[in-house]
C-alpha positions in Angstrom: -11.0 7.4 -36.6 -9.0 6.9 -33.1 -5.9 5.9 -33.5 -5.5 4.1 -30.2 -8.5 2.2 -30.3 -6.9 0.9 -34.0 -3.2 0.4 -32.8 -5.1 -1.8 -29.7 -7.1 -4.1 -32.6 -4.0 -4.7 -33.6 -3.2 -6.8 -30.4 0.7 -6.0 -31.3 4.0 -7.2 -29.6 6.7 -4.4 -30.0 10.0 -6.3 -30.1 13.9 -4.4 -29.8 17.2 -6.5 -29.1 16.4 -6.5 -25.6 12.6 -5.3 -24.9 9.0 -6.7 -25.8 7.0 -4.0 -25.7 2.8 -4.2 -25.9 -0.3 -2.9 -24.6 -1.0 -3.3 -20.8 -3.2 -6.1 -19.5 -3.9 -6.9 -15.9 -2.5 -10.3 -15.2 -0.7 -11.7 -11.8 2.7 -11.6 -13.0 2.6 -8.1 -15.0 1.2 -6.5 -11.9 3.7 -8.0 -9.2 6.6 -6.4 -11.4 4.6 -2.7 -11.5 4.3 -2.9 -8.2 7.5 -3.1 -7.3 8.2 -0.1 -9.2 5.2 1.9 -8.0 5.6 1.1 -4.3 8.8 2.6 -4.4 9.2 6.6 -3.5 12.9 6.9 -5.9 11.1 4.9 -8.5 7.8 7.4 -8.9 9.0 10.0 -7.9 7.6 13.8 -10.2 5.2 11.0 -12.2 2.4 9.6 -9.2 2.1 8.8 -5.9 3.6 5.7 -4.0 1.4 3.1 -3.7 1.8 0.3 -0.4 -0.7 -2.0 -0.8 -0.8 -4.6 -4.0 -4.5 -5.0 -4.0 -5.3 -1.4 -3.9 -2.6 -0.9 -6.7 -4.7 -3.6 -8.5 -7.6 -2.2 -8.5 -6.1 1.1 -9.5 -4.5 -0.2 -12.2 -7.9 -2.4 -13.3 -9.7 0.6 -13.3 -7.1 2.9 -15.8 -7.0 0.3 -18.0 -10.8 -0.6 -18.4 -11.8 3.5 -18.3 -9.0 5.0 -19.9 -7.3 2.1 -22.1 -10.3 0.2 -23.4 -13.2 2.2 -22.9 -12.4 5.8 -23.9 -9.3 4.4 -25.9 -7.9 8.0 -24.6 -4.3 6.1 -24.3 -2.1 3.1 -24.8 -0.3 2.2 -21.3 3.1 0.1 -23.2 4.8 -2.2 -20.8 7.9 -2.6 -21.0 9.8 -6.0 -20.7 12.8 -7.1 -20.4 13.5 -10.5 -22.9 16.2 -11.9 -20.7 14.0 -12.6 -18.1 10.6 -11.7 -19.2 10.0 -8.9 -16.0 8.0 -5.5 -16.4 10.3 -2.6 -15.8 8.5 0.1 -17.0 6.3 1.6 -19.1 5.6 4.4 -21.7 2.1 6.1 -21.5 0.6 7.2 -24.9 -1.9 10.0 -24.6 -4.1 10.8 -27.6 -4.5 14.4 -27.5 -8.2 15.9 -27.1 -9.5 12.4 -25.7 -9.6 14.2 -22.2 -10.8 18.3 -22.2 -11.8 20.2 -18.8 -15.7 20.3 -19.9 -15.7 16.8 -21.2 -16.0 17.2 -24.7 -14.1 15.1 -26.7 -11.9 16.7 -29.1 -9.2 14.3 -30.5 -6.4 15.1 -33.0 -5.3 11.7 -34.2 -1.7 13.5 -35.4 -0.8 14.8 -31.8 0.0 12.4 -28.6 1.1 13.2 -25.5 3.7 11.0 -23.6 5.0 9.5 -20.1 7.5 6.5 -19.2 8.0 5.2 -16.0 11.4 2.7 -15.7 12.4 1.2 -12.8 15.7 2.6 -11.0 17.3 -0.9 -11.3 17.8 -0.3 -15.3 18.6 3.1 -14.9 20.9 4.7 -17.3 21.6 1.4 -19.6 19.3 2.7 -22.5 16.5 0.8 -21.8 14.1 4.0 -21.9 15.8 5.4 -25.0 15.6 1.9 -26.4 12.0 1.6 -25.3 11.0 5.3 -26.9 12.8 4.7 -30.1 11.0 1.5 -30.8 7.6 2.9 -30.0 7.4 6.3 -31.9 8.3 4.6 -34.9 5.3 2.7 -35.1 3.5 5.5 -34.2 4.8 7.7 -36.9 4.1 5.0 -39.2 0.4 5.2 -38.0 0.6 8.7 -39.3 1.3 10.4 -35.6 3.2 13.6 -36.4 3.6 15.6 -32.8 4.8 14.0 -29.8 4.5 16.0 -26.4 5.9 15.9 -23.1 5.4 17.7 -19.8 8.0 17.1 -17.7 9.2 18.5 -14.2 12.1 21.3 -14.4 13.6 18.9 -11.5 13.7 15.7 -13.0 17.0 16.1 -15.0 16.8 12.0 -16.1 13.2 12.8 -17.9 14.3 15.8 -19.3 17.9 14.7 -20.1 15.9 11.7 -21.8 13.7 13.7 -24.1 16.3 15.8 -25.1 18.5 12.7 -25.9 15.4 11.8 -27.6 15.3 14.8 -29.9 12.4 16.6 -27.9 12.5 20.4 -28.2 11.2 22.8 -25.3 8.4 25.0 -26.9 5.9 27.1 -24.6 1.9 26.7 -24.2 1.5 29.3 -26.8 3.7 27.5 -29.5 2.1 23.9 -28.4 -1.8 25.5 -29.2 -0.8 27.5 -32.2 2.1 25.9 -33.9 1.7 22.4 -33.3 -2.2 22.4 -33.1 -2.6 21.2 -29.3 -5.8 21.2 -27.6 -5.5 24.1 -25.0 -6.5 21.9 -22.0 -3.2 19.5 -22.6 -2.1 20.6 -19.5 -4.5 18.8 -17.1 -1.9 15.9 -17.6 0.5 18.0 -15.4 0.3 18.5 -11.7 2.6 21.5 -11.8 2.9 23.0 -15.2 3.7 26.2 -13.7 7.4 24.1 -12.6 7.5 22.1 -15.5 9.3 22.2 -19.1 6.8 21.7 -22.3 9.1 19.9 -24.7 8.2 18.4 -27.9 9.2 16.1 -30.8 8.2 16.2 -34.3 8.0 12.4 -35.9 
């Protein structure tokens, strides 16, 4: 059982008051609205670098989703849309845990995820991520998904203002590997766990 590659078979369209939420696929439109987010420094700033050129972004982008999304079905990218107008202004990363070890190996845990979101500044503090979040790990904990994780930088006070908001608990590394049943190499989705809070919500 994976439990991405069965919530992608499901081809599904997330919807809230305000959002449509579904699995990424590479088309024109979809990737002009990333773009603007990702070419931005404010925008990506403690998630990825700042990308400049659209095709390069493209190909990027192409490549995550036909490695990570549909071949390994190691995550779910989410995009999140706006109703009113039908634009991308985010998205929320779902990461299945064990799909991606330091040697290799797979070792998945369909009950544990791991989690990023991405919104662009222009719909900043309006609710849109909590709104967004909300909607999405409650189909997951219908799917059976019991842990949600995220890693987040001690200097991005939004992210970590979010999560809490959210109901995410800081645990440690220990607590993530023996309490909640993490795979130990979790944190090679971090670029700086060392300056970064583990936090942690149960579904």
């Amino acid at each position: 059982m994976n439990i991405i590659k069965d919530i992608l078979n499901e081809d599904l369209i997330i919807e809230t008051e305000r959002l449509k939420i579904y699995p990424f696929k590479i088309n024109l439109k979809t990737a002009q609205d990333l773009f603007e987010i990702y070419s931005k420094s404010t925008n990506v700033e403690n998630y990825c670098d700042v990308f400049t050129d659209f095709r390069e972004f493209c190909i990027h982008q192409s490549k995550r989703i036909k490695t990570f999304q549909n071949l390994d079905n190691g995550i779910i990218m989410f995009i999140i849309e706006l109703k009113e107008n039908s634009k991308a202004i985010g998205l929320r990363n779902i990461i299945l845990d064990g799909a991606y070890t330091m040697n290799g190996q797979v070792e998945i845990n369909n009950e544990n995820l791991i989690t990023e979101i991405l919104i662009s500044e222009d719909y900043w503090r309006n609710g849109i991520a909590f709104e967004a979040s909300i909607a999405i790990f409650k189909l997951l904990k219908v799917k059976g998904v019991k842990n949600v994780l995220s890693v987040v930088d001690y200097n991005n006070t939004k992210a970590n203002y979010l999560d809490r908001k959210l109901g995410f608990q800081i645990i440690n590394y220990d607590q993530a590997i023996n309490q909640f049943y993490y795979h130990k190499d979790f944190v090679i989705h971090s670029t700086n766990i060392k300056h970064s809070n583990i936090l942690l919500k149960s579904l």
